[in-house]
N, C-alpha and C positions, 0 to 999 in steps of 0.2 A: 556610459551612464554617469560621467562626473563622479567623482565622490561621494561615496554612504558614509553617513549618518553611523558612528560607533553604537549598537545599539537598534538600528532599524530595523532591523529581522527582530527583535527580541519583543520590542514597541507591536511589530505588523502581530506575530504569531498571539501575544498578550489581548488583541482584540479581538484576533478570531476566537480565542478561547472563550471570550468571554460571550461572546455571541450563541456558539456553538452550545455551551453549556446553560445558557437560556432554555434548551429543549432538551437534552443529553444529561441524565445526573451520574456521578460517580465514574467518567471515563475520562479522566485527565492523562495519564498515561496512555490510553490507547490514540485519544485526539493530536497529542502528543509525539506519536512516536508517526501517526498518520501526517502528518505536517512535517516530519523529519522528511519521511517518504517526497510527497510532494515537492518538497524547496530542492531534494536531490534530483529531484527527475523518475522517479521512480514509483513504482505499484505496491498495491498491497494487496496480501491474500486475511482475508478477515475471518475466522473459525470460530463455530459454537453454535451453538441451537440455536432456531427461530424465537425470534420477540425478543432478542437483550438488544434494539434497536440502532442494527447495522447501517439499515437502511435510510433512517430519522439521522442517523449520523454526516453518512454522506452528504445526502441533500440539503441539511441544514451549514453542511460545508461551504456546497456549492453556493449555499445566498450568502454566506458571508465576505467571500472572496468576489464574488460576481463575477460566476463562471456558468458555462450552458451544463446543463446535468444534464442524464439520461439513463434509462436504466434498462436490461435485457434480461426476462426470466427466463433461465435455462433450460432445455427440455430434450426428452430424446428424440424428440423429433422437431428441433429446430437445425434447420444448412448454414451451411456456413454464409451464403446470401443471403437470411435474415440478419447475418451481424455487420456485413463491411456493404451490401449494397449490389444493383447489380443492373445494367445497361436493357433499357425497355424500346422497343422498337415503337415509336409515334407513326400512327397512320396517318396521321394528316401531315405535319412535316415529312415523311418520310425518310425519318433519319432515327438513329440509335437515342437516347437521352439513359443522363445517369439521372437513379435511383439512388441517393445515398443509404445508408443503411444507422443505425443509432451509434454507430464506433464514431462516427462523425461529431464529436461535442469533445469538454475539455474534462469532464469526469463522467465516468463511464463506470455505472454499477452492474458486475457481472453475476446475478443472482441467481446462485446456484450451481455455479459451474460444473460441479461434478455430476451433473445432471445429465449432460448432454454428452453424445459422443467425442472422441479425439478428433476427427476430421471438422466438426463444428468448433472446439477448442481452439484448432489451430489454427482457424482467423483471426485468433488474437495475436499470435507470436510475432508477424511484421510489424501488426503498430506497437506493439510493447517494446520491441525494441529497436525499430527505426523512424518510430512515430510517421509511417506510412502506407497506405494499402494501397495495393492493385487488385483491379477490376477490369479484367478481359485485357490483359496485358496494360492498360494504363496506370500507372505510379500516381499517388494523390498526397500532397501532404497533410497531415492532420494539424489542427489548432494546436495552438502553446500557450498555458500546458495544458497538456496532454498527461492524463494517470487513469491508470485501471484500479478501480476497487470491487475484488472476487469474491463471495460468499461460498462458503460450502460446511454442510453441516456433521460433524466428526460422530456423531451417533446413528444414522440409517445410513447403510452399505447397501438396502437393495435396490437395484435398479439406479447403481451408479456406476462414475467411469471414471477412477483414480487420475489425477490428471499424470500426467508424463512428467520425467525428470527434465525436460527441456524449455515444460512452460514454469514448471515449479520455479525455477531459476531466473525465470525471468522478472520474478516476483524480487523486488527489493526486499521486506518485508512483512513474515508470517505473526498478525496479530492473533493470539488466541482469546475469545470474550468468555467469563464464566459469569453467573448469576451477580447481582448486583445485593449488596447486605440490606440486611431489614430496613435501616433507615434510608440506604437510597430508594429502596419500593415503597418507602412509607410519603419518601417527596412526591415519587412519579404520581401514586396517588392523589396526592394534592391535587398537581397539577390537570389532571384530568376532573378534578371533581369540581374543578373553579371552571370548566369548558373548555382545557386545552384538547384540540386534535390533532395525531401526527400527521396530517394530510393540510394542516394550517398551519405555517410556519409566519405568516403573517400576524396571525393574533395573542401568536406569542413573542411578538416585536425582533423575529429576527433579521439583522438589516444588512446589509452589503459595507465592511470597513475597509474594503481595497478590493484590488482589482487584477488585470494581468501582470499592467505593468509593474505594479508593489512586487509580484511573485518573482518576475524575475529579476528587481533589484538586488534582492532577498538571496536570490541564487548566485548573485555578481560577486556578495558579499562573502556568501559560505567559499568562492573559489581561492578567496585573498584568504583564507582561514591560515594560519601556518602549523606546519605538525613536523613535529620534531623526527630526525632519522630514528633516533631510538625506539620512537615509537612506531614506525614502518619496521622497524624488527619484531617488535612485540605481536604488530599484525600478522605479522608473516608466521611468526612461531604458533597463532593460535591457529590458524588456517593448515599448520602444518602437521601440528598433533589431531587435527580433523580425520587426516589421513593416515595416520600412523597409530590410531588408537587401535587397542583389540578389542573395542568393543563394535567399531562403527566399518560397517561394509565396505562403503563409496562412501569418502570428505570430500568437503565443499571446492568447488571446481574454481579459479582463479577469478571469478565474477565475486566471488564471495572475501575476496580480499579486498577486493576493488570497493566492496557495499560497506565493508568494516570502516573503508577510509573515511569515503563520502560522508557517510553515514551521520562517524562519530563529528567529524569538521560542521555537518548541519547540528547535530544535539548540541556544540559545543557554541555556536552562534545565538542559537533561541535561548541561551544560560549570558548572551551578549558578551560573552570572553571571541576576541581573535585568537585565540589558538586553542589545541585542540590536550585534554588532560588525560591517562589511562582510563580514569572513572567512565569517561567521557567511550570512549572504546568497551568497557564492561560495560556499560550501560546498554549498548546498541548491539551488542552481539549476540544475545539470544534471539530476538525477531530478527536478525541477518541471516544466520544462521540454520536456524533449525529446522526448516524445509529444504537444506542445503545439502544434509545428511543422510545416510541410510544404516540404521541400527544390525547388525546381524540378528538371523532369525533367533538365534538360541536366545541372543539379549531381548529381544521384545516378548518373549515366551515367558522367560522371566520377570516382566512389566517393566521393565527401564524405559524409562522414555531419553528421547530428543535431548528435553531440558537439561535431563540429570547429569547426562553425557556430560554435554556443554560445562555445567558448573563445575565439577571434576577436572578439565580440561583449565579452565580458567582458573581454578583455583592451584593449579599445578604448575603454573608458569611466573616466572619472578617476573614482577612487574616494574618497568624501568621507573626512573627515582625523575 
């Protein structure tokens, strides 16, 4: 791809934001850490009650980059051939024809995930992480890029289906949304009271400032990122008291060292530095993280969460100079 532009990733991700936040108020951080995701190659699982608009978020993604959205509400009684597709016999040719199914696009919202059973779930696991499915033994490869964005909502347990420690994982990163403060609901208001609809991203001038090819210059850039040895010890050490903590069951499985890497090299390009700072590694380790983990029961009985762990954990490791 010739040489990037010192800078370019930081230029691209500054216009999505700025798009993005045409419709989306007070989620810099989440759009943020979602576009980390992205430029790495990676998913996000997105947490929190309905209406802090998960939804409005994606898809006003998708027009900004100009990319094919799609979205799947999850249900207990959706198969796993309503997600990847599935081979329909034509009676007049008479011959097989693929059905594709909505996994087929390059952002894909999985609304609700915990909705649906494990056997529906795990139509996701090939494309998330070989960005390809099979159907009736044939291998298909999906568009680039390719990213899963999952919903699931942390207050109704009934008539849900915890996902597996195997898709969790395949989750880059776990964003958690909470309510948004009085003055962000005092904007959203506005904005609805002047005729915005979340279903019109049009009239609220959100417009396309790049495209695939920007995403993966963007991606060329983050690989030339440099990071220092010391700081691959740093990583390694936070990954390592994951597992050696007494508070936490099962630590993060070696995918999660791997996410620390990426991760911080993307947050440390969209800041337009080539290389990669500890901050830069603390900043990205809680969404890497925390769905990485499993708390002992006694700890969660006692209300510790995920987070708490994590911050104790980091705040206990000397950070290289």
């Amino acid at each position: 791809m010739g040489n990037i532009e010192k800078g370019y990733t930081k230029d691209i991700v500054y216009k999505i934001t700025q798009e993005v936040s045409k419709v989306v108020v007070e989620q810099r951080e989440l759009l943020r850490f979602s576009l980390t995701a992205l430029l790495c190659g990676g998913h996000v699982l997105l947490e929190g009650v309905p209406g802090l608009a998960k939804t409005l978020m994606v898809r006003a993604l998708s027009k900004a980059i100009n990319v094919d959205f799609k979205r799947i509400q999850f249900t207990p009684d959706l198969m796993p051939a309503d997600v990847t597709g599935t081979k329909i016999f034509n009676m007049q040719t008479r011959e097989f024809e693929l059905k594709k199914g909505p996994i087929f696009t390059n952002l894909l919202l999985a609304d609700e995930i915990n909705r649906t059973p494990p056997k529906t779930q795990a139509g996701l696991l090939e494309s998330m992480e070989e960005q390809t499915v099979t159907i009736d033994g044939e291998s298909m490869e999906l568009s680039s890029p390719y990213m899963v964005f999952a919903t699931q909502n942390p207050i109704e347990y009934e008539g849900t289906y915890p996902l597996p420690e195997a898709l969790m994982d395949r989750f880059l990163m776990k964003l958690i949304l909470d309510y948004p403060s009085a003055l962000a609901e005092k904007e959203v208001l506005k904005k609805y009271n002047r005729g915005f609809t979340s279903i019109d991203l049009e009239s609220a001038g959100v417009k396309g400032v790049c495209n695939t090819k920007d995403i993966l210059i963007c991606r060329n850039e983050i690989k030339n990122t440099k990071v220092d040895e010391d700081l691959m010890e740093y990583i390694i050490n936070i990954i390592s008291q994951t597992r050696n903590h007494p508070f936490i069951e099962i630590g993060s499985s070696p995918r999660g060292s791997i996410t620390l890497l990426m991760a911080s090299k993307a947050y440390a390009v969209i800041d337009g530095r080539d290389y990669v700072t500890p901050e830069d590694i603390k900043s990205v380790a809680m969404p890497s993280l925390r769905h990485r983990i499993i708390l002992k029961p006694e700890v969660q009985i006692e209300g510790m969460t995920e987070d708490q762990v994590l911050n104790s954990i980091l705040s206990g490791i000397k950070v290289p100079r």
